[in-house]
DRENDO-1510 file (C-alpha; in Angstrom, 1 decimal, always signed):
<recs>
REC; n; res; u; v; w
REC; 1; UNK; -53.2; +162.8; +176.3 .
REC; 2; UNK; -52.4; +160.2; +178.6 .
REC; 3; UNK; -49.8; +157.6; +178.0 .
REC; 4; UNK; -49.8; +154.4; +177.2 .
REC; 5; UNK; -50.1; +152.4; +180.6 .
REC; 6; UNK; -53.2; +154.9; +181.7 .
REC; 7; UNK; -55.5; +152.6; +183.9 .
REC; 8; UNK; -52.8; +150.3; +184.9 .
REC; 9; UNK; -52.9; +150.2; +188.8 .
REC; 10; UNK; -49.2; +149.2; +190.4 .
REC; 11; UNK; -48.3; +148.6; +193.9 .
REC; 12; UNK; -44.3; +149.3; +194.9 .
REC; 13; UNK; -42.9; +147.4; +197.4 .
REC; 14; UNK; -39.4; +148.0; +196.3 .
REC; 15; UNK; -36.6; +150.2; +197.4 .
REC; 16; UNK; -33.0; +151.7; +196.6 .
REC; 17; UNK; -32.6; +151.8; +192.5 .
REC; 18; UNK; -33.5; +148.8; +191.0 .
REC; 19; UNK; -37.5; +148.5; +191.8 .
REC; 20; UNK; -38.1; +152.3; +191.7 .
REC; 21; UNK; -36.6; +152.9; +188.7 .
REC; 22; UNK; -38.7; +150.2; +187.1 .
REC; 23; UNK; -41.8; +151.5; +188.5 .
REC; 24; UNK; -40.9; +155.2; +187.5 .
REC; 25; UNK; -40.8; +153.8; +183.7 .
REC; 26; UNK; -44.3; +152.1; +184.0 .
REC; 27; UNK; -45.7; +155.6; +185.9 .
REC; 28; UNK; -43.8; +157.8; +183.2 .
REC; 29; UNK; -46.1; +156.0; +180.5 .
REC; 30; UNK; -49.4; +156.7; +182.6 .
REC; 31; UNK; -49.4; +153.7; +185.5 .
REC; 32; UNK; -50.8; +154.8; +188.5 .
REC; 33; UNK; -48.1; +154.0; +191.0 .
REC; 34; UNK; -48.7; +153.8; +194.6 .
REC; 35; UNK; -45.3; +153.5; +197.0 .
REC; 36; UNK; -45.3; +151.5; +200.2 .
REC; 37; UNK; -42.8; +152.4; +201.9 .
REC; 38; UNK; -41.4; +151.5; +205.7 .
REC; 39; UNK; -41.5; +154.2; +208.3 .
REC; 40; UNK; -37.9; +154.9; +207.8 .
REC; 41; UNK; -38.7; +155.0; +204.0 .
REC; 42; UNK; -36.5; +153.9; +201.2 .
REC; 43; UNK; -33.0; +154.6; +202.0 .
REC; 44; UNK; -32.1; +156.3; +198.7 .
REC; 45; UNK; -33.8; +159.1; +200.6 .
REC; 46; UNK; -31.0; +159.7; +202.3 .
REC; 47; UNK; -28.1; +159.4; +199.4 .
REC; 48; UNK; -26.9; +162.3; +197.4 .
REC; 49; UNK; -27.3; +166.1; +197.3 .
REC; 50; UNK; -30.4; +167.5; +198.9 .
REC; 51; UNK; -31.9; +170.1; +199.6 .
REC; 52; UNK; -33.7; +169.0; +202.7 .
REC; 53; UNK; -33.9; +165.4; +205.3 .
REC; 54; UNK; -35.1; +162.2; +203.0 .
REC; 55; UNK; -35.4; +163.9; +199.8 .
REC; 56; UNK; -32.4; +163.7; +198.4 .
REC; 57; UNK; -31.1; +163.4; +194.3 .
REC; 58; UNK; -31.4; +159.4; +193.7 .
REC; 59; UNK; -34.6; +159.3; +195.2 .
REC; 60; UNK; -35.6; +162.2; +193.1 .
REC; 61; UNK; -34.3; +160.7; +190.0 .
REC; 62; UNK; -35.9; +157.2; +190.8 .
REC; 63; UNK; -39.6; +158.3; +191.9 .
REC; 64; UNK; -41.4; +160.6; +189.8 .
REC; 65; UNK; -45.3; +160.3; +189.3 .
REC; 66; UNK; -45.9; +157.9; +192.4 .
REC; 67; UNK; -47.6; +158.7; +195.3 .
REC; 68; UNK; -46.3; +157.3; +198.8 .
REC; 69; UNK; -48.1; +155.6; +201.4 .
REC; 70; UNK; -46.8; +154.3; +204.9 .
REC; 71; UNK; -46.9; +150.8; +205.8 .
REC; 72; UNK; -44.9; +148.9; +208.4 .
REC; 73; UNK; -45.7; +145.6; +206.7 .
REC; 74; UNK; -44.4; +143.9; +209.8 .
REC; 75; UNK; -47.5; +144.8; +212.2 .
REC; 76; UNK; -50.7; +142.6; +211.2 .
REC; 77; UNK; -52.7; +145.8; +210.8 .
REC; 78; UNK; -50.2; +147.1; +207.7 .
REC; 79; UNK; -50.5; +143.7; +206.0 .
REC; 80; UNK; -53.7; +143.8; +206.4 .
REC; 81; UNK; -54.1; +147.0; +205.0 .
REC; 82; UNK; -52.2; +146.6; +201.9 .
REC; 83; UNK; -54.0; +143.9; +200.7 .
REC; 84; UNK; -56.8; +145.6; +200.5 .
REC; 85; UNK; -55.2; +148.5; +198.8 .
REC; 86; UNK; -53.9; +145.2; +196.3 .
REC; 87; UNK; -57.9; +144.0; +195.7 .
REC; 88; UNK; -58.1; +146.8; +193.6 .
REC; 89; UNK; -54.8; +146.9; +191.4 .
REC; 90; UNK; -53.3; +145.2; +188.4 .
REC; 91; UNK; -49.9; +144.7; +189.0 .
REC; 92; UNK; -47.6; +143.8; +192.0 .
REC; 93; UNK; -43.7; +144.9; +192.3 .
REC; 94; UNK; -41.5; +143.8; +194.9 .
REC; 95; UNK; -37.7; +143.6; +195.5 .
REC; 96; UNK; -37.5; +141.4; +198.9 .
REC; 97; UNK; -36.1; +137.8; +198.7 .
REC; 98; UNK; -38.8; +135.5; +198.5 .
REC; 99; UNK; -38.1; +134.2; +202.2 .
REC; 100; UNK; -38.8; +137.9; +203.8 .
REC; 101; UNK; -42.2; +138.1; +201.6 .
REC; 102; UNK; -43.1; +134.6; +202.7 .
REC; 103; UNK; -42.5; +135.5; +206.1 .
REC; 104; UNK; -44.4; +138.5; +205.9 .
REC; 105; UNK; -47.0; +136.5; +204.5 .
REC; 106; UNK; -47.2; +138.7; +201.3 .
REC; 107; UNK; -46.4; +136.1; +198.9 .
REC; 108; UNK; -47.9; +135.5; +195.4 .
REC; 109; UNK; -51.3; +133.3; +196.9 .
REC; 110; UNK; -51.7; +136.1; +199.6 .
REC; 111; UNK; -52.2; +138.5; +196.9 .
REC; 112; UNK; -54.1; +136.1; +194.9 .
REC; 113; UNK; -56.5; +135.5; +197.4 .
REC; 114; UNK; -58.0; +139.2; +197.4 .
REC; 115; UNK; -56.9; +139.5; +193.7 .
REC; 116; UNK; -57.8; +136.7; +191.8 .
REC; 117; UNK; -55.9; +138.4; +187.9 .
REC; 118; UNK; -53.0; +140.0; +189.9 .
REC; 119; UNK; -50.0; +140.1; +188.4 .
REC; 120; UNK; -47.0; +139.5; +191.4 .
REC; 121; UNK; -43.6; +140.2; +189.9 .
REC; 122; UNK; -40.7; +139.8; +192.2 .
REC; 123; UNK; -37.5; +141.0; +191.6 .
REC; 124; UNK; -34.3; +140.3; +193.5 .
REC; 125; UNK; -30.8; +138.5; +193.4 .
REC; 126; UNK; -31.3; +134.7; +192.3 .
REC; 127; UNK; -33.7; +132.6; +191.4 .
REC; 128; UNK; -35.5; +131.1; +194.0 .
REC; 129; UNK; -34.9; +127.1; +192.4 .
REC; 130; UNK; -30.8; +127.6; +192.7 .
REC; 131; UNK; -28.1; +127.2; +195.2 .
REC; 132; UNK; -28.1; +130.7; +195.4 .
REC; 133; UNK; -31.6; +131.4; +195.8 .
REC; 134; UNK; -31.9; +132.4; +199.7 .
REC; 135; UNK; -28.3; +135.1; +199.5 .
REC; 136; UNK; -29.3; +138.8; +199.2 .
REC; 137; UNK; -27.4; +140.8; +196.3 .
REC; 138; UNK; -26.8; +144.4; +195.3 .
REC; 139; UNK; -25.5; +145.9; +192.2 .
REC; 140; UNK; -21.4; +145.3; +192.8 .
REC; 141; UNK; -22.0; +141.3; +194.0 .
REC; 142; UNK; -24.2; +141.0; +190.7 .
REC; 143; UNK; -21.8; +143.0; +188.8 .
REC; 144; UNK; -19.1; +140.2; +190.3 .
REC; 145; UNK; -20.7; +137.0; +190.2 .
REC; 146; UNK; -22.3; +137.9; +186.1 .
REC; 147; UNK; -18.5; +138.5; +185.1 .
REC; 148; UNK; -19.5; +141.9; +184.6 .
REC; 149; UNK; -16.5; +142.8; +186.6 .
REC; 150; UNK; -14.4; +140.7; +185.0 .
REC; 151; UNK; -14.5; +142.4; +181.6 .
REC; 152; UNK; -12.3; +145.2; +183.1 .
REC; 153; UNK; -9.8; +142.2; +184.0 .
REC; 154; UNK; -9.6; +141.2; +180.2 .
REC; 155; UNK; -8.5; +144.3; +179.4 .
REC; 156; UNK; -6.7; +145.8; +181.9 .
REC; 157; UNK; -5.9; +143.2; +184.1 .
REC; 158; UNK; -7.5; +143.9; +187.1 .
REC; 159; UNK; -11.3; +143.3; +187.6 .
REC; 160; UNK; -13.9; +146.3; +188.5 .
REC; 161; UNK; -17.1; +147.3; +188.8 .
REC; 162; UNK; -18.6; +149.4; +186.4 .
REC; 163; UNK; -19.1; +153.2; +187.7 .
REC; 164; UNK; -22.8; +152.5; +187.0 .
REC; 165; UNK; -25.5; +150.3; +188.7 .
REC; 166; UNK; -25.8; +148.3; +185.6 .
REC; 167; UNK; -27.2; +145.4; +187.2 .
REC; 168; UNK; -30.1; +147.5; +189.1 .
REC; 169; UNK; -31.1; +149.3; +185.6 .
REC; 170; UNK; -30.8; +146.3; +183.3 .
REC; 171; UNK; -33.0; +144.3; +185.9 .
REC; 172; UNK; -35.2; +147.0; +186.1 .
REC; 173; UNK; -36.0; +147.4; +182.2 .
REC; 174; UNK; -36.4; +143.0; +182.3 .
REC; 175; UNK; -39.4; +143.7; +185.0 .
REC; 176; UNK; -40.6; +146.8; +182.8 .
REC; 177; UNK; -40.9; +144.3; +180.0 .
REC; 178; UNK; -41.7; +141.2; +181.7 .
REC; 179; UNK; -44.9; +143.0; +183.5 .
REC; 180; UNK; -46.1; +144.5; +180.5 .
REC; 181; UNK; -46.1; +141.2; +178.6 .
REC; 182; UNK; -48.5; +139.7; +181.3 .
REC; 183; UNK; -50.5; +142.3; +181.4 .
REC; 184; UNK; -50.7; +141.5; +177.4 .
REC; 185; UNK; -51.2; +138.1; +178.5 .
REC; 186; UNK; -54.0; +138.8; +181.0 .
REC; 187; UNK; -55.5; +140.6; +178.2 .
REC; 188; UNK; -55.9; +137.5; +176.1 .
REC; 189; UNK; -56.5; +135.0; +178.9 .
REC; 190; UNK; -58.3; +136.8; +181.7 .
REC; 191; UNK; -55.2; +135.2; +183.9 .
REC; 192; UNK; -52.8; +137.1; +186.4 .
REC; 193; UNK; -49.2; +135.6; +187.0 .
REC; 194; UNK; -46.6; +135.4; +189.5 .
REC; 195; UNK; -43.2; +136.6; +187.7 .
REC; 196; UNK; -39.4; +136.4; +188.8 .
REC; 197; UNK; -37.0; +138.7; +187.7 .
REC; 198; UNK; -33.9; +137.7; +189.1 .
REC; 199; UNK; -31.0; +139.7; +188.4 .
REC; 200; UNK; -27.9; +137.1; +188.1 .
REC; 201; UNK; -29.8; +135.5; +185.3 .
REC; 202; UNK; -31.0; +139.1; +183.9 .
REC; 203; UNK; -27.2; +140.1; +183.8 .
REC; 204; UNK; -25.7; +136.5; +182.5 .
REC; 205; UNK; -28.1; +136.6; +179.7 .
REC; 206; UNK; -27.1; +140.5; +178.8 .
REC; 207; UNK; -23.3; +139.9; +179.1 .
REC; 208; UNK; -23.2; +136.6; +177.2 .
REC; 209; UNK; -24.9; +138.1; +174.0 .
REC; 210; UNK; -22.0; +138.9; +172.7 .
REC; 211; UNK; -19.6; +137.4; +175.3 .
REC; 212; UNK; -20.1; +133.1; +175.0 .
REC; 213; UNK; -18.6; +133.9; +171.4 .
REC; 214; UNK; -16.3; +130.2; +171.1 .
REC; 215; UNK; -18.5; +129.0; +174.2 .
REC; 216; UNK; -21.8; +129.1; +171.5 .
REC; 217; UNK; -20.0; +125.8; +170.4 .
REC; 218; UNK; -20.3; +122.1; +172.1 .
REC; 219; UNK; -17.3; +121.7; +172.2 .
REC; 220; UNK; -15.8; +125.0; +172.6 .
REC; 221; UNK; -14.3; +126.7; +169.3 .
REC; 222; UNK; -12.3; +129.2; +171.4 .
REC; 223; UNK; -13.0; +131.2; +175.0 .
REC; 224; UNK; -15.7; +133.3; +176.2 .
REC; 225; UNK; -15.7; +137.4; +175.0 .
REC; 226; UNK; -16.2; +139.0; +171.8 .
REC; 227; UNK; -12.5; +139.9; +171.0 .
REC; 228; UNK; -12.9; +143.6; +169.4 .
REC; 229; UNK; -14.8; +144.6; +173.1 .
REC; 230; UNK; -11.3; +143.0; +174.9 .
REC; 231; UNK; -8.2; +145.4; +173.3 .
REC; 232; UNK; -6.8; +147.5; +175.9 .
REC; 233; UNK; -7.1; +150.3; +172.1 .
REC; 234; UNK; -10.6; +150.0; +172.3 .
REC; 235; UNK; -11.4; +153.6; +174.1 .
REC; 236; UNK; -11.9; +157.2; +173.3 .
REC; 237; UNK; -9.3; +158.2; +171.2 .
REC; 238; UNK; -6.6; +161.4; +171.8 .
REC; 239; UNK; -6.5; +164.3; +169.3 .
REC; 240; UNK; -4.5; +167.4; +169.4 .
REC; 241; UNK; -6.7; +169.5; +171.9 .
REC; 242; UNK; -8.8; +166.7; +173.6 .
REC; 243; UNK; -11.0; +163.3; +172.9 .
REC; 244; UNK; -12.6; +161.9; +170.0 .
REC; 245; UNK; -15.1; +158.7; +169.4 .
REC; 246; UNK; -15.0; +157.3; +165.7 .
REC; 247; UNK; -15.5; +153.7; +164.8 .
REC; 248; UNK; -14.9; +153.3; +161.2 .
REC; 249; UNK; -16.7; +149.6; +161.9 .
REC; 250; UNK; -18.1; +148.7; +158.8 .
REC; 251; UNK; -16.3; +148.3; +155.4 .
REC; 252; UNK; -17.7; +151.1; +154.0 .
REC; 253; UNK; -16.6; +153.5; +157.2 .
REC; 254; UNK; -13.3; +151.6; +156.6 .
REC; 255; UNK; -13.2; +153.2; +153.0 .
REC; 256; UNK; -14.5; +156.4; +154.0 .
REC; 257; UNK; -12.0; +156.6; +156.8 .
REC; 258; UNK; -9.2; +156.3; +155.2 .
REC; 259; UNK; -10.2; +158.5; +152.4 .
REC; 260; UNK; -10.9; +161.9; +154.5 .
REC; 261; UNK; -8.2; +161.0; +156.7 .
REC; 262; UNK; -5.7; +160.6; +154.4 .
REC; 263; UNK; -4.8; +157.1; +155.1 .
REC; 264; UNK; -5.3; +155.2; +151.2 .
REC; 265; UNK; -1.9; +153.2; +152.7 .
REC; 266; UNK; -4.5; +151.3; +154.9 .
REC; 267; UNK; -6.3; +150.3; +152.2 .
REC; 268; UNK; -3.9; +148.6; +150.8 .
REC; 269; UNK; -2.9; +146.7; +154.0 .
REC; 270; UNK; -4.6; +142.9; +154.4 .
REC; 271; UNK; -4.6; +143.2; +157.6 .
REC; 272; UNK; -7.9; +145.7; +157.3 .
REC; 273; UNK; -9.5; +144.5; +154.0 .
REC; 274; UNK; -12.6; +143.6; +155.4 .
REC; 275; UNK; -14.6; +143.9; +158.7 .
REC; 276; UNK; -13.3; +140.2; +159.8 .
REC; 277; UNK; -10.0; +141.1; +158.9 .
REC; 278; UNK; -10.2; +144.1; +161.2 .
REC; 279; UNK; -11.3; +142.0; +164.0 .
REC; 280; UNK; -9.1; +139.5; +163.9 .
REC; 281; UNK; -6.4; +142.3; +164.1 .
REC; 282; UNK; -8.3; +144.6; +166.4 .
REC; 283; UNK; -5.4; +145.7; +168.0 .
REC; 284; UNK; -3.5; +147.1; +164.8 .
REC; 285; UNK; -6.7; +148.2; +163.7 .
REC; 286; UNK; -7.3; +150.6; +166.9 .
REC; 287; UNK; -3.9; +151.5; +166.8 .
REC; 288; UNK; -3.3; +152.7; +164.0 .
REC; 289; UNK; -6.7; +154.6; +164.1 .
REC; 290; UNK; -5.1; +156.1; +166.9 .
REC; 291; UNK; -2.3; +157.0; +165.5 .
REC; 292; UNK; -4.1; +158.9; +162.6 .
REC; 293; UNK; -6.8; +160.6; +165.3 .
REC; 294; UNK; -4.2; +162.8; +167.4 .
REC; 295; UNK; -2.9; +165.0; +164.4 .
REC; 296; UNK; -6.2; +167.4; +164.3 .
REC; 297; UNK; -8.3; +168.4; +167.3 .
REC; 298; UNK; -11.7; +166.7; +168.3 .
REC; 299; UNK; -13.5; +169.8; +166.4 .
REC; 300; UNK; -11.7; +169.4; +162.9 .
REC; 301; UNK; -12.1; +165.5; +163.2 .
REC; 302; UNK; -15.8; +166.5; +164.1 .
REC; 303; UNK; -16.0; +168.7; +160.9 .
REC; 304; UNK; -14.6; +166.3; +158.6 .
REC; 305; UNK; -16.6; +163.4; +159.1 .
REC; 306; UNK; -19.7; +165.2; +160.7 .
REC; 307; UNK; -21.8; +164.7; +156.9 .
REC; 308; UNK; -20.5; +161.0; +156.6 .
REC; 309; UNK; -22.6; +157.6; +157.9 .
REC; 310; UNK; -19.0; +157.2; +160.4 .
REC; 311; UNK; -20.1; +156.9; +164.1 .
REC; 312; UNK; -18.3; +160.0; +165.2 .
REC; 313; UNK; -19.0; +161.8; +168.2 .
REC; 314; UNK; -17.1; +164.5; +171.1 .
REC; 315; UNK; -16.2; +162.6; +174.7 .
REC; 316; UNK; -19.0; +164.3; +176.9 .
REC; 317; UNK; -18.6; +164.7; +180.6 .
REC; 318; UNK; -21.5; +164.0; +182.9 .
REC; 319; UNK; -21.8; +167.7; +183.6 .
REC; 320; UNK; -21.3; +168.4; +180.4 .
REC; 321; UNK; -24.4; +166.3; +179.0 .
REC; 322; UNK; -26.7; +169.2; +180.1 .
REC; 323; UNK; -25.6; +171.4; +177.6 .
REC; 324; UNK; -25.3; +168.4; +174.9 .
REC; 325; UNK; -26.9; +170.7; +171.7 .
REC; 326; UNK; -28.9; +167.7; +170.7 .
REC; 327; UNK; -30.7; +167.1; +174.3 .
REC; 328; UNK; -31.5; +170.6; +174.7 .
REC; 329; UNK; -33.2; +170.7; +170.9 .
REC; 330; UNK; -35.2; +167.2; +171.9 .
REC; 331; UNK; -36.0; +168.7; +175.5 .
REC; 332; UNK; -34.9; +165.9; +177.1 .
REC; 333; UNK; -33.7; +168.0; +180.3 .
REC; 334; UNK; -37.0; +169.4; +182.1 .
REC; 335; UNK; -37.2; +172.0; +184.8 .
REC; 336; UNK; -40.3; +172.1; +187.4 .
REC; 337; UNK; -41.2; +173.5; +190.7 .
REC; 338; UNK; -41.4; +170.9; +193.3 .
REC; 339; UNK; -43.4; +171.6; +196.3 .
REC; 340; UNK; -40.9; +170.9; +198.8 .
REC; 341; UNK; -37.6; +171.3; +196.8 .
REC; 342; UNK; -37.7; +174.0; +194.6 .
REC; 343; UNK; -36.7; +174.4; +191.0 .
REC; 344; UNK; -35.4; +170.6; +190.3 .
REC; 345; UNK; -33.8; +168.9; +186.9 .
REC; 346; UNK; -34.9; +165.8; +185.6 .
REC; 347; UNK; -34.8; +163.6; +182.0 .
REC; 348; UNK; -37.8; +163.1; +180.2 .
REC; 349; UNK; -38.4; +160.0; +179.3 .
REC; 350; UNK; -36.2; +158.7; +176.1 .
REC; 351; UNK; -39.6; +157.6; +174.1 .
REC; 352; UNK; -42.0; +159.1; +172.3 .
REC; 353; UNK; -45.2; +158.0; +171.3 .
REC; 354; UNK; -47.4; +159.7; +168.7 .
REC; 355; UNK; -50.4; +159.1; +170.4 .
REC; 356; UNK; -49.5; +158.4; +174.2 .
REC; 357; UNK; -47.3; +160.3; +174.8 .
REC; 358; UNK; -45.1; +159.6; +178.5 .
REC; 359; UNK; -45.2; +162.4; +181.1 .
REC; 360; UNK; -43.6; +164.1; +184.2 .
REC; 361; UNK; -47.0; +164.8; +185.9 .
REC; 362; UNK; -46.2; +164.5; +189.4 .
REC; 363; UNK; -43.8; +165.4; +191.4 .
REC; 364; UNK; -41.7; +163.3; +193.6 .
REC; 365; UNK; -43.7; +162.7; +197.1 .
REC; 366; UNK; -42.4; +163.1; +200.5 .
REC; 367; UNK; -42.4; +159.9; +203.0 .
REC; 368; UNK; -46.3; +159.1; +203.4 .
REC; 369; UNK; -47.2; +162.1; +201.4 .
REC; 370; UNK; -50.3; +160.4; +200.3 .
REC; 371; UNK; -50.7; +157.5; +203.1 .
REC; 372; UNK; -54.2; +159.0; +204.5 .
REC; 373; UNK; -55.6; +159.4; +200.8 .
REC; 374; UNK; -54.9; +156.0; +200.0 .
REC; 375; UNK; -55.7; +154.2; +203.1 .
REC; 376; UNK; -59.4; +156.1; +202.0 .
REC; 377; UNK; -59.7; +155.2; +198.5 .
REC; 378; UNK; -58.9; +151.1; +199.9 .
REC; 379; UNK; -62.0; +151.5; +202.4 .
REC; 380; UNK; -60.4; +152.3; +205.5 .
REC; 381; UNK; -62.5; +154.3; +207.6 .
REC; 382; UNK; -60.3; +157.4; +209.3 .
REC; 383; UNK; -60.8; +155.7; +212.6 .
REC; 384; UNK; -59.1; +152.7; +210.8 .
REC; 385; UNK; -56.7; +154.8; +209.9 .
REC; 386; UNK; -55.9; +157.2; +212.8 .
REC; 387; UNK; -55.0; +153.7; +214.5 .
REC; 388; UNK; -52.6; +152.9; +212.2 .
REC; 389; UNK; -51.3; +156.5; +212.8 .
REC; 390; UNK; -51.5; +155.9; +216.2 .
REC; 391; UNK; -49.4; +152.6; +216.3 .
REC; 392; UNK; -47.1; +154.2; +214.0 .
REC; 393; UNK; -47.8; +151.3; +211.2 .
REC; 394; UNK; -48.6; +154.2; +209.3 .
REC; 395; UNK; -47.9; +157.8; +208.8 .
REC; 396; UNK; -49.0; +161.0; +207.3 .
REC; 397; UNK; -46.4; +163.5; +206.0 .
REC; 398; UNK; -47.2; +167.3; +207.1 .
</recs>
């Protein structure tokens, strides 16, 4: 069955993680995704293991069911040539800033102009009205300037970035949402959009959810962060043999807590009576879980409270998450033959569908895999083409 997106046409102009990996989510639910890509080819090509040149593991993991196509966007004929490949798709996805697409003339009216319902959604550092618009950004300056960073600071007094591009994947799943809604919108209206999706104002607006806490307030009630998130206790705790996360949150885990971890004496205490109680004395609260945790080892405390509603769960490694029990029941890790590559690993995709489902149904292409084939199905003539070949604003992958 094809998935949800089937018939949705999408044009990548977006490299490194942040694009990519929100195209691979609209092609995972049935887009058709076609990849522009520079002669040199995204750089995440080049980073990681691999198994041979510009096909290595983050491009793998970030480009699934595209094809690629060849385009030096800078010579007239490549421009040219992708707007006509655009007259006949739904959906636009770049991650330049706005000044390098308006000086490649491949700005939103450019687009328009061949594709009058085109939906142009740009993605990149800042939006284009602030003092900030024109700077580039990658994941750690995001990661700085959102106060992502400075979490780590609250807690441990020094700030860092998170060992995760956090900024590139929460970014990406705004521009997954964002370019689905206008296509709902288009639906309705018969009207295509130009969107921005820029990530400084994607990342304020994730960390402050929970974060603006006495800042909600004009004036201020107290300081920005949610206090339980800020004790240097909050983190895996140590049992006899290992690692253990429980969070006896609610009053009810409170109760049961304490009951199969023969703790009644913190019932009793008023410091932990109720969930507000707990949070306003996080830091006893965590400690003295801890305290109770290291007497058994993470599989007795697993045992215990395994048939109980407490969050309670081992400490996995990222190794060790491919041989998590519950991912290998759910399939989540899949296995295929690539062409080029061999036997490769990647996730399926975390939601189901009844009746659409999302599939891995193509494999990861190599740098202008597909560039003649598309070039075709825009109009060009393989004259046209063979030009492009021949100026090197295109190429064809053996």
């Amino acid at each position: 069955m094809a998935g949800p997106l089937d018939g949705v046409k999408i044009l990548e102009l977006t490299a490194v993680v942040l694009g990519p990996w929100a195209c691979q989510i609209l092609a995972d639910m049935g887009a058709e995704v076609i990849k522009v890509e520079p002669p040199y080819g995204d750089s995440n090509r080049s980073l990681g293991a691999s198994r041979s040149p510009q096909m290595a593991a983050l491009y793998l993991t970030c480009n699934r069911n595209k094809r690629s196509v060849v385009l030096d966007l800078k010579q007239p004929a490549a421009r040219e040539a992708v707007l006509q490949i655009a007259e006949d798709v739904d959906i636009v996805i770049h991650n330049n800033r706005p000044q390098v697409m308006a000086k490649l003339g491949l700005e939103y009216a450019d687009f328009k102009a061949v594709n009058k319902n085109i939906i142009y959604c740009g993605t990149f550092g800042y939006g284009r009205a602030g003092p900030y618009g024109e700077k580039g950004a990658l994941d750690d300056s995001i990661q700085s300037i959102s106060g992502i960073a400075w979490l780590t600071n609250m807690v441990l007094g020094e700030p860092r970035y998170l060992p995760t591009v956090i900024a590139d994947k929460t970014t990406a799943l705004n521009v997954v949402y964002a370019v689905t809604a206008a296509l709902y919108s288009r639906e309705k209206t018969g009207q295509g959009q130009e969107i921005e999706v820029p990530m400084f104002e994607s990342m304020v607006y994730y960390n402050m959810a929970e974060h603006l806490w006495g800042n909600s307030f004009e004036p201020p009630i107290g300081s920005a962060g949610y206090k339980r998130l800020m004790s240097h206790h909050r983190k895996p705790y140590k049992t006899k043999d290992g690692y253990i996360a429980i969070l006896p949150y609610l009053d009810a885990h409170w109760e049961k807590f304490c009951e199969l971890a023969d703790r009644a004496d913190l019932l009793e205490d008023k410091r932990f009576t109720t969930l507000s109680d707990r949070v306003t004395n996080i830091d006893d609260t965590y400690d003295e879980t801890a305290k109770t945790m290291v007497h058994k080892t993470t599989q007795e405390w697993l045992d215990i409270f395994g048939s109980t509603s407490v969050p309670t769960n081992a400490v996995n490694t990222l190794d060790g998450l491919l041989d998590d029990p519950h991912l290998k029941e759910v399939d989540f890790w899949q296995e295929s033959d690539h062409p080029t590559e061999g036997r490769i690993r990647m996730t399926r995709f975390p939601v189901t569908f009844s009746e659409t489902p999302a599939e891995n149904r193509r494999h990861q292409p190599k740098l202008g895999e597909h560039s003649r084939e598309i070039l075709r199905e825009a109009g060009l003539s393989d004259e046209q083409i063979d030009a492009l070949i021949a100026s090197r604003a295109t190429l064809q992958a053996d």
